[in-house]
GUKOL-927220 format. One record per residue (C-alpha): x, y negated, z negated. Coordinates in steps of 0.25 Angstrom, whole numbers, plus 5000, padded with zeros to 4 digits. Layout:
BEGIN
XYZ
...
***
This chain:
BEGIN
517244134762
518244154753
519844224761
519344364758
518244364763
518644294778
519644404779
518644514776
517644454787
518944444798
519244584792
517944644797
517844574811
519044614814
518644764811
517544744819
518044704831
519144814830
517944924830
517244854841
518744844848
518745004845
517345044848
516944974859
518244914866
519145044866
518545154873
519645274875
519245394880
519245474867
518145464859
518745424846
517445384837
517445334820
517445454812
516545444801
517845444790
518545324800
516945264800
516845284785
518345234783
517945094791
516745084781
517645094770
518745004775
517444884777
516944904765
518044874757
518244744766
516844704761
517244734746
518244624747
517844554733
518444674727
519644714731
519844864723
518344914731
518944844743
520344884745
519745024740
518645034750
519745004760
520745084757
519545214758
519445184770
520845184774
520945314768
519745364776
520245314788
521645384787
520845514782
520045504798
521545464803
522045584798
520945674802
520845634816
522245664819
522245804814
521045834821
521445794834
***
């Protein structure tokens, strides 16, 4: 395993254990569930961590996401 891919694997567990930490650990009573932008926004965000060979589709596919999840930021907080 070449640098880039290492930090790519330690990239991904660590998002992992960050949602089960949110999911499972941190129960507060309001109910704050993934919205299906902030869900479709994670999705991008790993899939331009798997398209690590190229970086234009990869730092693309990322920064979608990005955008995405600020577009679900600012939603929320007008709604509520």
């Amino acid at each position: 395993m070449n640098p880039s891919q290492i930090y790519i694997a330690i990239s991904i567990v660590v998002l992992a254990i960050i949602a089960l930490i949110v999911f499972f650990v941190h129960k507060t009573k309001t109910d704050n569930k993934l919205t299906p932008l902030a869900g479709l926004a994670f999705f991008f965000i790993l899939a331009g961590l798997f398209a690590g060979d190229n970086r234009l589709i990869g730092y693309s596919l990322i920064s979608v996401g990005v955008i995405l999840a600020v577009i679900d930021i600012v939603r929320k907080m007008k709604s509520g």
